[in-house]
Structures are given as C-alpha cells and as structure tokens.
Wavefront OBJ file of the C-alpha trace (Angstrom):
o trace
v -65.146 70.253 -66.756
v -67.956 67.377 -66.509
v -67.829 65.009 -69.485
v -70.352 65.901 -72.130
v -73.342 64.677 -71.891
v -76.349 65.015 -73.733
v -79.891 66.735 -72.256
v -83.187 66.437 -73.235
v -85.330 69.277 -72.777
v -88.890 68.644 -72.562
v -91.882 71.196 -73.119
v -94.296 72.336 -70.747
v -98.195 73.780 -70.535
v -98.969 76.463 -73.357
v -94.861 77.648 -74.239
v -93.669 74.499 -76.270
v -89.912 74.089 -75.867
v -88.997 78.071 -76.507
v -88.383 78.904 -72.596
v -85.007 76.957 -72.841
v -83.527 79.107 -75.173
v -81.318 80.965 -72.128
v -80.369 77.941 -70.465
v -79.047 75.994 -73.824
v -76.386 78.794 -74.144
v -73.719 78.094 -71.121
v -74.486 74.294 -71.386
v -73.512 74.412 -74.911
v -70.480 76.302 -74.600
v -69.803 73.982 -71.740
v -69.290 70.776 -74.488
v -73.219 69.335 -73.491
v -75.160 67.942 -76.528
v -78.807 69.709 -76.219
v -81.668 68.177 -77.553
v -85.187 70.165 -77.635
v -88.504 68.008 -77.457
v -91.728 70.190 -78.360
v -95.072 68.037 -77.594
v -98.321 68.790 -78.489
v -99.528 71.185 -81.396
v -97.105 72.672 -82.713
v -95.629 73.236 -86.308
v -92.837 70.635 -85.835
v -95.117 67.788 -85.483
v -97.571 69.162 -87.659
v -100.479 67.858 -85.709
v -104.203 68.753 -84.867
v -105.108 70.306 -81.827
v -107.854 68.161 -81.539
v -106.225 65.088 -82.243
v -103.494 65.646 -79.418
v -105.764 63.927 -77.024
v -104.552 60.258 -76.670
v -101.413 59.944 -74.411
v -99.824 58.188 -77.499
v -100.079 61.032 -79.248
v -99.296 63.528 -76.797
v -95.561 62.272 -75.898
v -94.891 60.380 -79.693
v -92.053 62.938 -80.140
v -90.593 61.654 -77.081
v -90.666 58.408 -77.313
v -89.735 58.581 -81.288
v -86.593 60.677 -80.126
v -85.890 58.445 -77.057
v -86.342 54.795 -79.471
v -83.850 56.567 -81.892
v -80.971 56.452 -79.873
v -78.368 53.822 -80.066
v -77.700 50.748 -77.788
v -75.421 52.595 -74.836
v -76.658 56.370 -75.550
v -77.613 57.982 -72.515
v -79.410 61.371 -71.559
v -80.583 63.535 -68.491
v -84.129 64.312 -69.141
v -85.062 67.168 -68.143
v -88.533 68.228 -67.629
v -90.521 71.814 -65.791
v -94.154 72.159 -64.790
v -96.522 69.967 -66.995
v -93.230 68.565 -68.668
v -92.635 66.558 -64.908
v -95.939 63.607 -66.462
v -93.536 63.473 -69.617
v -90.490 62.983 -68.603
v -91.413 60.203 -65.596
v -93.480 58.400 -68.105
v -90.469 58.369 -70.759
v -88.598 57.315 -68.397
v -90.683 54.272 -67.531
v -90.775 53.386 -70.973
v -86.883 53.922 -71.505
v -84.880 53.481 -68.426
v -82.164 52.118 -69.639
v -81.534 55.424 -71.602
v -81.911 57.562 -68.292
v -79.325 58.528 -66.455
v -81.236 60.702 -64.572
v -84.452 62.870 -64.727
v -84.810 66.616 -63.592
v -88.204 67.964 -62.446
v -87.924 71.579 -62.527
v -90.485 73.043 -60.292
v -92.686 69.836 -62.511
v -95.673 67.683 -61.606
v -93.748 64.973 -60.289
v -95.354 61.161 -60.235
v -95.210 58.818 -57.927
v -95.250 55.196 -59.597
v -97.779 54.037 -56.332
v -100.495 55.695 -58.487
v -101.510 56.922 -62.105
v -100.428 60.198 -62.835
v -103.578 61.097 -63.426
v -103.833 61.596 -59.252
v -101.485 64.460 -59.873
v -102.879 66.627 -61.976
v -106.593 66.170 -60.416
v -105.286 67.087 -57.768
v -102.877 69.756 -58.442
v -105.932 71.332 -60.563
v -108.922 70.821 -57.762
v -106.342 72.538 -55.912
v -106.464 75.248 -57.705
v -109.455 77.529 -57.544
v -110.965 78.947 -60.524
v -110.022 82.695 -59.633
v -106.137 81.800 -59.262
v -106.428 81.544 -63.242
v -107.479 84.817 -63.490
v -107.583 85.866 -67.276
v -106.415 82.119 -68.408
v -108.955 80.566 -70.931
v -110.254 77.465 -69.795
v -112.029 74.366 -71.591
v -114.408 72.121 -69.738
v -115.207 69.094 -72.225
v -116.925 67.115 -69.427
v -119.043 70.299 -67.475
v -117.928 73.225 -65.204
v -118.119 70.417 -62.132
v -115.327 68.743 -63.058
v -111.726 69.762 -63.854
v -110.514 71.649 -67.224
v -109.840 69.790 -69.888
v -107.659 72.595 -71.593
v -105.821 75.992 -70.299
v -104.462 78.497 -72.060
v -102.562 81.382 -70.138
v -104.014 84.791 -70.370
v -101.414 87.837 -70.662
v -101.852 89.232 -66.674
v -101.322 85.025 -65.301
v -98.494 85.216 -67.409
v -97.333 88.561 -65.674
v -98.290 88.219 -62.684
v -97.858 84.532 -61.564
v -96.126 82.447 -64.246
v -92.897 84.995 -65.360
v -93.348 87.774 -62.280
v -89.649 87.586 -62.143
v -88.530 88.202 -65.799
v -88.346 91.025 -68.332
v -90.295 92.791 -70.188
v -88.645 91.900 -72.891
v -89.484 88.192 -72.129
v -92.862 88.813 -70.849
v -93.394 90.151 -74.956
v -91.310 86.897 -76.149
v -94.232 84.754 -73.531
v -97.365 86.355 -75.007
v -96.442 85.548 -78.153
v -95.577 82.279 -77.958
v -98.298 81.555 -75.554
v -101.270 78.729 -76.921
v -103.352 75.811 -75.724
v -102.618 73.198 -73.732
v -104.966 69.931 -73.376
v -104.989 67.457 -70.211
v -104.984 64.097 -71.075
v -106.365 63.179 -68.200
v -107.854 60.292 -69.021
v -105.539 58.211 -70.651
v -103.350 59.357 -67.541
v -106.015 57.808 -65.128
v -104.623 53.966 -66.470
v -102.931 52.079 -64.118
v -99.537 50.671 -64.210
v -98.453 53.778 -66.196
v -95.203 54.239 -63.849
v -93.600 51.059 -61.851
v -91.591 50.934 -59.021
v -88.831 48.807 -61.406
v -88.837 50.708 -64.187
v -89.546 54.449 -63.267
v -88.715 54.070 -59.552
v -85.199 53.100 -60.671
v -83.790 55.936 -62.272
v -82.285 58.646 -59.937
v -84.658 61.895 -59.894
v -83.778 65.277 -58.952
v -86.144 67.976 -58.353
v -85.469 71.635 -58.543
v -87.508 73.859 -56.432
v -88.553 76.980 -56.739
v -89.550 78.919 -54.126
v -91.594 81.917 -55.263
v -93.233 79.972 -57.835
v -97.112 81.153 -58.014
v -97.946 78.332 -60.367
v -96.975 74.891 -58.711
v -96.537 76.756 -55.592
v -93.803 75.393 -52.692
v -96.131 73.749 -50.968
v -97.315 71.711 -53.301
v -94.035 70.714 -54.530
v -93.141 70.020 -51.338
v -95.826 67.467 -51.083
v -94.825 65.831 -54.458
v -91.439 65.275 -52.651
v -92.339 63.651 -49.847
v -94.865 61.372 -51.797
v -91.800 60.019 -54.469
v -88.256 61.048 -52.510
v -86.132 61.723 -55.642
v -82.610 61.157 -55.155
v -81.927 64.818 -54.303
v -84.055 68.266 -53.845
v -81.765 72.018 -54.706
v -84.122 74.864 -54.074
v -83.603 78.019 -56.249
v -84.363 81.065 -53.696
v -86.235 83.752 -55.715
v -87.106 81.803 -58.575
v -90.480 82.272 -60.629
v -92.201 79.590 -62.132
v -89.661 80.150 -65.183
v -86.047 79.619 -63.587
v -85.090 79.093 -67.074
v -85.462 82.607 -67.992
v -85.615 84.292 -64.945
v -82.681 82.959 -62.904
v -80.526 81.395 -65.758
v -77.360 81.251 -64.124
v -78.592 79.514 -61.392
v -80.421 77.069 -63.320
v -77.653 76.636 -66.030
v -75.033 76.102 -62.983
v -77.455 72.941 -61.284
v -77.930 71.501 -64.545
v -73.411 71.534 -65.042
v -73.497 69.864 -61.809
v -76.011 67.181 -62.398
v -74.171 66.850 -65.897
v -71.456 66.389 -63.701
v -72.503 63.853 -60.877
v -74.310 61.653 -63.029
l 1 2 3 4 5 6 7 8 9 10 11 12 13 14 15 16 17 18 19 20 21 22 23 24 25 26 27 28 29 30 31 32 33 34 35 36 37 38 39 40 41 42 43 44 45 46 47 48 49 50 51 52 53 54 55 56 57 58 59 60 61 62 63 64 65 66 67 68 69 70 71 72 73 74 75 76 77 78 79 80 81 82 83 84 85 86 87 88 89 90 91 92 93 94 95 96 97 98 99 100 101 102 103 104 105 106 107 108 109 110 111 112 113 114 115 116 117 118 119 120 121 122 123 124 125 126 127 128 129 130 131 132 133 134 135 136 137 138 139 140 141 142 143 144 145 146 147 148 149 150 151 152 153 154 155 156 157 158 159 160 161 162 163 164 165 166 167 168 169 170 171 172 173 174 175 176 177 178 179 180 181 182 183 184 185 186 187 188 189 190 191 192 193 194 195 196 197 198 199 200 201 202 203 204 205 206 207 208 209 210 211 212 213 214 215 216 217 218 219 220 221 222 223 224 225 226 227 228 229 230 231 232 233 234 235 236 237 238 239 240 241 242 243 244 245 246 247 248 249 250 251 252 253 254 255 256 257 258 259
C-alpha cells in the first residue's frame, strides 16, 4: 500500500465540494488524509454572493488552508472542471507544498498566458443553446461572455451527470447554486509562471464522454501545457467522481502512490 498521503479536494462550478463524497471513501480506508476545500458562497465561509467577485476572495479558503500547513507538509491537489483555475493558481502561489496537481476533466492553465484565456475561450466556445435550461448572468451585456451560470435540472441530466443515478441526479439538484467568473481579475498577467506553476508535476484525467468540457477541448488544453501524464477514463461523464468511482478512486491510489 502507497504511503499516506494527504489530498486536497477542490470545488468546482455550482456543486461546492459535495461531489467527492464517493471518492473520499476507498481513499480513506486506504490510510490517505482527505481534506475538502469549498470556494465561493457557501455556508462554511459565510460569505456574500456578491462579494465573491475578487480572485482574493474567490480562492481565500485555499490559500488560508494551503499557508496553514507546516514547513515539509505536502499534498496532491486535486482539482475537476472550474476547480482546474484553482488548483494551478494555488499551486503557483505554494509550490513547495505540491507534490503534484490533478486536473480532472478541469480547465487546465497554461502559465504562457492568464487564465483568463481559458475560460473566454472555453465559454465563446460554447454556444448559448448548449446551456439549455442553465441560468445565465451577463453583468457586462448579452455580447460578451456570462458573468455567472447556474445549472438548470435537464443540463444537469442530460450533459453534466448523464452517467449517474437517479438517486444522485436528486442529491445534484439540490445542491445545485450559482457560480460567478472572475474573469477579470483572471485576465492579470503573471498569474501562473513557468518557475513556479510550470514546476510542479500535473496530471490530467480525461474523460471521454464528458458533454461539459468536452474531449476535444481537453485535448487542446493538453497539448497547450503537457502535464506530466494524461489517463483517460472511457465512459466517464463530466462527474467521474460519482459516476465511475472506482475508476477514479483507483487513479487517485496510484498517483498517491507514484508521487
């Protein structure tokens, strides 16, 4: 068995940190220390939705988790979807504490530009009818990109958990709320560096029936920052965390294991 080691699980668009739940299980059991970092508004941090617009704000229970660590501590940060701008810019800020960062089928950075570029483009890619019942925010005009999403109940059903249960789909539309783009505070250059960011090992997980970040694009993401190593889940939704568990759960042992 792979020495413990301790993961950091990092939200995503409009679920908070829930999703994991699945995935902490066999990772526990297996001796891993599991940490669970909810951004945005939510209870925990007890902030405004409206005030969750500077990028300070956004990933302060992060970097507050990440600058509480002792001298020597290290953790695999792991990050899906949205989480991917989270996790790269944490570990700009801390990569000393990295061992390694997992993008699981995440918006994934490259340090040549702000991650901004990313989610412009992911979202201008994106036309406005793939959204389908999603509520959508446009602070700056309906020409330009949203400024806030949150998923409607047949996205959620039909593109973002088409794999999973009904059970979970009930769990998903619950738990569902807003998510704002800070786009731009991400615009800012010198946000990720080659030195710093570029120099912790990346993995990224891919998932290849994902309808949200579709394969394509992930593939693109790849090829623009070469992480260390790609694993492909066949079959997987946009939710391998609760739709192929095992899977998921088994990659993560490994990485726990290799690095």
């Amino acid at each position: 068995m792979a020495k413990m080691k301790h993961f950091v699980f990092v939200d995503a668009a409009c679920f908070g940190e829930w999703p994991w739940f699945k995935v902490r299980i066999p990772l526990k059991a297996a001796g891993h220390l599991i940490t669970t970092i909810d951004l945005g508004t939510t209870a925990l941090n007890a902030k405004n939705f409206n005030d969750i617009y500077p990028l300070s704000d956004f990933i302060e229970p992060l970097v507050n988790f990440l600058a509480s660590l002792k001298a020597g501590d290290k953790v695999i940060l792991v990050g899906h979807s949205y989480g991917g701008i989270s996790i790269a810019l944490a570990m700009e800020k801390f990569p000393q504490l990295v061992s390694v960062g997992v993008f699981v089928s995440a918006l994934m950075p490259t340090h040549k530009s702000p991650p901004g570029v990313i989610i412009e483009e992911y979202l201008n890619r994106t036309p406005l009818e793939d959204w389908m019942d999603c509520e959508l925010k446009f602070d700056h005009g309906v020409d330009t990109v949203q400024s806030s999403i949150r998923f409607g109940p047949e996205y959620i059903k039909t593109k973002v958990c088409k794999n999973c249960t009904e059970s979970i789909l009930e769990i998903a539309n619950q738990k569902v709320r807003t998510t704002r783009f800070c786009k731009e505070d991400f615009t800012e250059k010198f946000l990720l560096t080659k030195e710093r960011y570029g120099s912790v090992d990346r993995i990224y997980v891919m998932c290849g029936e994902d309808e949200v970040i579709k394969p394509d694009f992930q593939l693109e993401m790849i090829e623009n920052e070469p992480p260390k190593e790609v694993i492909m889940i066949k079959g997987a939704d946009h939710m391998p965390m609760l739709s192929k568990i095992s899977e998921l759960s088994k990659i993560l042992e490994d990485v726990a294991d290799k690095y």
